[in-house]
N, CA, C and O atoms as a MOPAC input file, in Angstrom:
PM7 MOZYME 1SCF
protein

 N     12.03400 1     2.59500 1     6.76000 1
 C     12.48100 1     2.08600 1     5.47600 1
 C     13.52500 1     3.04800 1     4.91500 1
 O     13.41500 1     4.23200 1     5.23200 1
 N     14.59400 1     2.64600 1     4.06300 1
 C     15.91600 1     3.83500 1     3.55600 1
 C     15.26900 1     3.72600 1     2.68600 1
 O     14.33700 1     2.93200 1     2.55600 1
 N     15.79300 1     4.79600 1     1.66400 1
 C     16.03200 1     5.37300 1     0.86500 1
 C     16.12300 1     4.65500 1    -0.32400 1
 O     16.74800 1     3.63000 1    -0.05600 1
 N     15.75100 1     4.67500 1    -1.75800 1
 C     16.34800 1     4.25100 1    -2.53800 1
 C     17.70600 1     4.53200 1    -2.93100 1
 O     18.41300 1     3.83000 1    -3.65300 1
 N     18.08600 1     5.94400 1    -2.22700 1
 C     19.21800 1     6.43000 1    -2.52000 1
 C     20.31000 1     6.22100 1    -1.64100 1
 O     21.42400 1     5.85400 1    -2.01200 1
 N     20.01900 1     6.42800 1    -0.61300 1
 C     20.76700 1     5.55900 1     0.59200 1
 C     21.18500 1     4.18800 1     0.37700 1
 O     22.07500 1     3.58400 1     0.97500 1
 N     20.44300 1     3.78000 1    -0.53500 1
 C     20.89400 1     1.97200 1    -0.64800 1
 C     21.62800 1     2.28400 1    -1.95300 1
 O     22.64800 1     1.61000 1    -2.09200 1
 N     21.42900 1     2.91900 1    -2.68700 1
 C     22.69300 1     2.93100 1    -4.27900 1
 C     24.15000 1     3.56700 1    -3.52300 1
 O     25.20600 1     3.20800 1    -4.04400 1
 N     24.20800 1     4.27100 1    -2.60700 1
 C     25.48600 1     5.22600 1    -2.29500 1
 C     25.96600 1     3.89100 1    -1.25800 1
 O     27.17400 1     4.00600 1    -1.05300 1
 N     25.29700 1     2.45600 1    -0.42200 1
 C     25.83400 1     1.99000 1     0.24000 1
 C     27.17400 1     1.44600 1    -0.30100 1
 O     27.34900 1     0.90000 1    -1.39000 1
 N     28.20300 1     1.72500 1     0.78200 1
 C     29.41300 1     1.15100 1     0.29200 1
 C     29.84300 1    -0.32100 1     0.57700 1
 O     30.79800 1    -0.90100 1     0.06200 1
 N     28.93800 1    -0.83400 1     1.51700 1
 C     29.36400 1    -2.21200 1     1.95000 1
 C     28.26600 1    -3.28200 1     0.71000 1
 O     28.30100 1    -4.51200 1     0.76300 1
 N     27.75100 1    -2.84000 1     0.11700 1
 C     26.28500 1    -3.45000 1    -1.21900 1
 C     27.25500 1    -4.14800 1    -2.16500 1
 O     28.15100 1    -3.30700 1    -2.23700 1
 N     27.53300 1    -4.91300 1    -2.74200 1
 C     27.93500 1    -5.16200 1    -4.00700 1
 C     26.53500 1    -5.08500 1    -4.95000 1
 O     25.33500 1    -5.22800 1    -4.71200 1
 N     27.49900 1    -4.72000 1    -6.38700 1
 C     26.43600 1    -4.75200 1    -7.51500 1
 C     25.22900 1    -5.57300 1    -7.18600 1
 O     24.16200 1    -5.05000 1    -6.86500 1
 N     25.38600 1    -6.70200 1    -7.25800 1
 C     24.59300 1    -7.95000 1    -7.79400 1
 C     23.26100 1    -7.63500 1    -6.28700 1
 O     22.03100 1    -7.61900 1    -6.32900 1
 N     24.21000 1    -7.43300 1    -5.13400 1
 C     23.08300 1    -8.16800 1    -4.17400 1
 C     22.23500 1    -6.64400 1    -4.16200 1
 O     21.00600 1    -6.59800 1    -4.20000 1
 N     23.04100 1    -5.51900 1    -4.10900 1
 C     22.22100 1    -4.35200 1    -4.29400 1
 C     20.99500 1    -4.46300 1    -5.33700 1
 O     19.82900 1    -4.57900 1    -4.95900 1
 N     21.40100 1    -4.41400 1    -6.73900 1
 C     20.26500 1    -4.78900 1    -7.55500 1
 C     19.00600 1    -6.34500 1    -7.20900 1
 O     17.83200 1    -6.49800 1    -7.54400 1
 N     19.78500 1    -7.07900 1    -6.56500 1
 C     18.39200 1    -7.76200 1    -5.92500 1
 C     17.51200 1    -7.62200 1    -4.83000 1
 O     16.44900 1    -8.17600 1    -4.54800 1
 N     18.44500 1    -6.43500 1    -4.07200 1
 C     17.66200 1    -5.84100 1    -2.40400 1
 C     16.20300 1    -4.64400 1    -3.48200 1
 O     14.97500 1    -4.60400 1    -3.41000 1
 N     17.07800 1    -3.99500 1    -4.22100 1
 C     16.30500 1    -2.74500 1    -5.09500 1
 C     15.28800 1    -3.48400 1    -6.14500 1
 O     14.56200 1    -2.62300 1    -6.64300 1
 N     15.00000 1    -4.75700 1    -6.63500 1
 C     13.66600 1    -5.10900 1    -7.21200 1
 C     13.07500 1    -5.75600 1    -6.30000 1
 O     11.89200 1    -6.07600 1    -6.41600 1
 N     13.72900 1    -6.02200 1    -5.35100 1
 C     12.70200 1    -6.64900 1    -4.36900 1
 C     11.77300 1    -5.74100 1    -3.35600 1
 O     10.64500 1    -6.02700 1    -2.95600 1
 N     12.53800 1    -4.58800 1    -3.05300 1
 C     11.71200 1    -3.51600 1    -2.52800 1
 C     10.53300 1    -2.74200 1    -3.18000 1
 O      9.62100 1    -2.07700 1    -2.68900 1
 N     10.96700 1    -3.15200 1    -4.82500 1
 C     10.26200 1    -2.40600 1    -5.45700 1
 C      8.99700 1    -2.97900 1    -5.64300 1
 O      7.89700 1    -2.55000 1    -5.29600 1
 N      9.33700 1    -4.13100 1    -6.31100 1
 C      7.91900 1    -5.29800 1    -6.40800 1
 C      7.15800 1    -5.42000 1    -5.23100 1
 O      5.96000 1    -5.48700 1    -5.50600 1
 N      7.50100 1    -5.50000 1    -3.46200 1
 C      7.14600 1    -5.71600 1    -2.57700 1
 C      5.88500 1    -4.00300 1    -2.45900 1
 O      4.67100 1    -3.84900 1    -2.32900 1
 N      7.11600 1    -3.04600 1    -2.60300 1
 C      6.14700 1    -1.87600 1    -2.60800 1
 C      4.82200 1    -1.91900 1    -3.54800 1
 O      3.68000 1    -1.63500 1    -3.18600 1
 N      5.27000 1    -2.37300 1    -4.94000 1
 C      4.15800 1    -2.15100 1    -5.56100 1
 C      3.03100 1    -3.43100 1    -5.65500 1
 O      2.01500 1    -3.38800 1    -6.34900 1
 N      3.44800 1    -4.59500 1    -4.78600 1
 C      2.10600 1    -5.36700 1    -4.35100 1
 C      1.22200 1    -4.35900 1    -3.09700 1
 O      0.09400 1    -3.89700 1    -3.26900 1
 N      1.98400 1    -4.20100 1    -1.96800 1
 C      1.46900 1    -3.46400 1    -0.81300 1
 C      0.23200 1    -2.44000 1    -1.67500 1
 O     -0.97200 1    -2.61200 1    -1.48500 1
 N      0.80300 1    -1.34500 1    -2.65600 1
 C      0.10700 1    -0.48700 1    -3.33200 1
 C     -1.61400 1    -0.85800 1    -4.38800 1
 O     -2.76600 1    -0.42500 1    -4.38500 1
 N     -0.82100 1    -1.88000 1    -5.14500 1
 C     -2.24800 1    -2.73900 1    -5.83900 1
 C     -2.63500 1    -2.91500 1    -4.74900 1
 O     -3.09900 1    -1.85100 1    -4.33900 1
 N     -2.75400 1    -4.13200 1    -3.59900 1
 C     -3.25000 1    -4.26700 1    -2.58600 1
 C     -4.45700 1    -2.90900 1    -1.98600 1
 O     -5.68400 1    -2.99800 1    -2.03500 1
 N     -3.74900 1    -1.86700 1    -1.51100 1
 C     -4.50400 1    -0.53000 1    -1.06700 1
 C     -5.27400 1     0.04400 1    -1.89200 1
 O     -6.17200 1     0.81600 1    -1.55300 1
 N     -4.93700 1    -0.34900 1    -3.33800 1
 C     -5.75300 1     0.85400 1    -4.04300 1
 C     -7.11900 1    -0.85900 1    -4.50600 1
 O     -7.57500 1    -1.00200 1    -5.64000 1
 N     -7.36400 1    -1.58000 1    -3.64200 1
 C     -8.57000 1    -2.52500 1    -3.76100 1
 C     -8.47200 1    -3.64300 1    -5.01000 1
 O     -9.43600 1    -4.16400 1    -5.57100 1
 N     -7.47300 1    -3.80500 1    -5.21200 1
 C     -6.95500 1    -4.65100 1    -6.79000 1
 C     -6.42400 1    -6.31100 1    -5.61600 1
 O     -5.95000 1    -6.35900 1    -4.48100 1
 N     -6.63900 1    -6.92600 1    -6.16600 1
 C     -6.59200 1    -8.31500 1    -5.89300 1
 C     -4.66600 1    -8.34600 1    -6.34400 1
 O     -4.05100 1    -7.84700 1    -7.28600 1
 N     -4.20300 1    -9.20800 1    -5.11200 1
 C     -2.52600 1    -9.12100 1    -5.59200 1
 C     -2.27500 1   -10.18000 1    -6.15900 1
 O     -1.24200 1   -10.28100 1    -6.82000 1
 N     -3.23300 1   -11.30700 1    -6.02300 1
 C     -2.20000 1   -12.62700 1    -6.53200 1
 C     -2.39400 1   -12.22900 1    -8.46800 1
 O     -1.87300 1   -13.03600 1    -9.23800 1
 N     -2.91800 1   -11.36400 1    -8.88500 1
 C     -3.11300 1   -11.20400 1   -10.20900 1
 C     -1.72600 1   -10.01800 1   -10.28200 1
 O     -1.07000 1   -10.13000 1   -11.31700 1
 N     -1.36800 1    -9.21300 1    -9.55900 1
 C     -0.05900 1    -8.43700 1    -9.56600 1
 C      1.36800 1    -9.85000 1    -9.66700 1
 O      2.26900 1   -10.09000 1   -10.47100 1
 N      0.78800 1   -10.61100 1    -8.11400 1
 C      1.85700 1   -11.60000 1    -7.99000 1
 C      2.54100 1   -12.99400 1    -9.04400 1
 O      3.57700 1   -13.65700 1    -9.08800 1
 N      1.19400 1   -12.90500 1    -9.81500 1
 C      1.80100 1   -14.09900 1   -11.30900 1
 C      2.38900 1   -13.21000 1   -12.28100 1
 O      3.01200 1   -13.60500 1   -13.26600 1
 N      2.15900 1   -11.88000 1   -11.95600 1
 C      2.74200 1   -11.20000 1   -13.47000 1
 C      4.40400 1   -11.19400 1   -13.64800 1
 O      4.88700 1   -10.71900 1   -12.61900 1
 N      5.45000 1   -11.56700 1   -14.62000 1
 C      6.31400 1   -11.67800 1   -14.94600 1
 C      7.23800 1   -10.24000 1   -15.04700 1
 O      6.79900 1    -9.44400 1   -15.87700 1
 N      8.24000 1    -9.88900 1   -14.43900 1
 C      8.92100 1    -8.82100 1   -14.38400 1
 C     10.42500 1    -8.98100 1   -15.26100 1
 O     11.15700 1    -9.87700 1   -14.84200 1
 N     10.86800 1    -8.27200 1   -16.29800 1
 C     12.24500 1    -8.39400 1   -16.44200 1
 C     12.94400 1    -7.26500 1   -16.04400 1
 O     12.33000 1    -6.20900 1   -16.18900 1
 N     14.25000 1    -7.19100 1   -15.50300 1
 C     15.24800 1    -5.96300 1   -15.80600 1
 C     16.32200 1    -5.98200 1   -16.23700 1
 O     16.58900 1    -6.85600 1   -17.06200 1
 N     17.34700 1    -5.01200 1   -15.83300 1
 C     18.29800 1    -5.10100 1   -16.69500 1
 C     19.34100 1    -5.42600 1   -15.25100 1
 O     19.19700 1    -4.84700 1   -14.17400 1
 N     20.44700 1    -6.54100 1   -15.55800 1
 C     21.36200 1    -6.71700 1   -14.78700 1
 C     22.30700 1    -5.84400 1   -14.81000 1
 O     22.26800 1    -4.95600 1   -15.66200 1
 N     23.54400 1    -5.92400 1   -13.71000 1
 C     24.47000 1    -5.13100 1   -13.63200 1
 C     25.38600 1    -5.18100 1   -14.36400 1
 O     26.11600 1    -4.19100 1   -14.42400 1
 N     25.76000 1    -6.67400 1   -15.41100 1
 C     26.31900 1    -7.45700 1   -16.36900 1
 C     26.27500 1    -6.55300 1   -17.82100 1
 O     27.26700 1    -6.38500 1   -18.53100 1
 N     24.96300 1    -6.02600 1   -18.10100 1
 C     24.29800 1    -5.25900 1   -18.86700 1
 C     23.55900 1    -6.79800 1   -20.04200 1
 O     23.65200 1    -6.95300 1   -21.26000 1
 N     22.90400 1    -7.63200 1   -19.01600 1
 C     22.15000 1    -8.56600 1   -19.66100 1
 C     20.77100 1    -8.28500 1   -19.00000 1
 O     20.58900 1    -7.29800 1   -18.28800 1
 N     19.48700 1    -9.51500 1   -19.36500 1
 C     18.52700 1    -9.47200 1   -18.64200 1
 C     17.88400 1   -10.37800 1   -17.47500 1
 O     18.06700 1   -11.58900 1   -17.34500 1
 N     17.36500 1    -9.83400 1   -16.93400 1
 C     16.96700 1   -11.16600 1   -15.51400 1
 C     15.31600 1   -11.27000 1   -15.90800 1
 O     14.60900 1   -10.45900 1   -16.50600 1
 N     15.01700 1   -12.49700 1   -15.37300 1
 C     13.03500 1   -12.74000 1   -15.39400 1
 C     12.95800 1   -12.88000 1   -14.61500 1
 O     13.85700 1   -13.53900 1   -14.09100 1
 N     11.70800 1   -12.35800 1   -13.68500 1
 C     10.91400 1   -13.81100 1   -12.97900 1
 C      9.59800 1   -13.08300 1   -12.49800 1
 O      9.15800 1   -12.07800 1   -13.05600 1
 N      8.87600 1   -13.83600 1   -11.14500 1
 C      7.57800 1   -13.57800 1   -11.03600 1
 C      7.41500 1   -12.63500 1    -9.99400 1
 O      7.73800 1   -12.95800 1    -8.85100 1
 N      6.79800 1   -11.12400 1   -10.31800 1
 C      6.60600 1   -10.36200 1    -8.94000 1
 C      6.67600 1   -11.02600 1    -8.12200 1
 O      7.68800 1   -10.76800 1    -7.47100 1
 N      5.99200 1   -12.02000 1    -7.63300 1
 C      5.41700 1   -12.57200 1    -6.25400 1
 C      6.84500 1   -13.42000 1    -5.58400 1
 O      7.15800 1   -13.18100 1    -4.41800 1
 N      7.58600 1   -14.31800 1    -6.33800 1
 C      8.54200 1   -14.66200 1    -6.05900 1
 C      9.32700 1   -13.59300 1    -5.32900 1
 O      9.43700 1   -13.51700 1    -4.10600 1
 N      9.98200 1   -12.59000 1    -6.42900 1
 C     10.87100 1   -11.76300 1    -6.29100 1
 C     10.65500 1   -10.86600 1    -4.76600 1
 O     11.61600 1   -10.83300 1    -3.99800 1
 N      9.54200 1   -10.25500 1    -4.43700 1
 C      8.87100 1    -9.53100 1    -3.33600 1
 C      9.10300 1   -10.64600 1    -2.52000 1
 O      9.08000 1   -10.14900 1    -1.39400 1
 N      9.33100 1   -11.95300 1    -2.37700 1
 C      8.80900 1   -13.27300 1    -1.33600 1
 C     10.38000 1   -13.04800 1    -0.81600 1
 O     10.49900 1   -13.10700 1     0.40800 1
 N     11.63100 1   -12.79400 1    -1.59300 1
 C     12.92000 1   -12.94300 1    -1.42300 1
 C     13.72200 1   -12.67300 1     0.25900 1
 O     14.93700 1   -12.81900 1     0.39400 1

């Protein structure tokens, strides 16, 4: 798996798809994690995530989606 940092310095990434590779790794990591630490995921996977776009607006949607990407 790279880097989180390795993937911000990539030069071939544009904004947009970079910031959707980087919540998707993230959400994916942190189901894997609930998962291990004995927590049931589909209760991680309905929960609603926002961030901040590259636009400097906001995005929604559902861990489980977003990790599914």
């Amino acid at each position: 798996m790279r880097s989180r940092t390795s993937e911000l310095e990539s030069p071939k990434a544009s904004g947009d798809a970079l910031e959707a590779e980087l919540v998707q790794t993230i959400d994916a990591e942190a189901i894997e994690k609930w998962r291990k630490s004995g927590n049931d995921p589909s209760v991680l996977r309905r929960a609603q995530l926002t961030w901040k776009a590259p636009g400097g607006g906001t995005e929604v949607g559902y861990v489980g989606s977003i990790a599914d990407r």
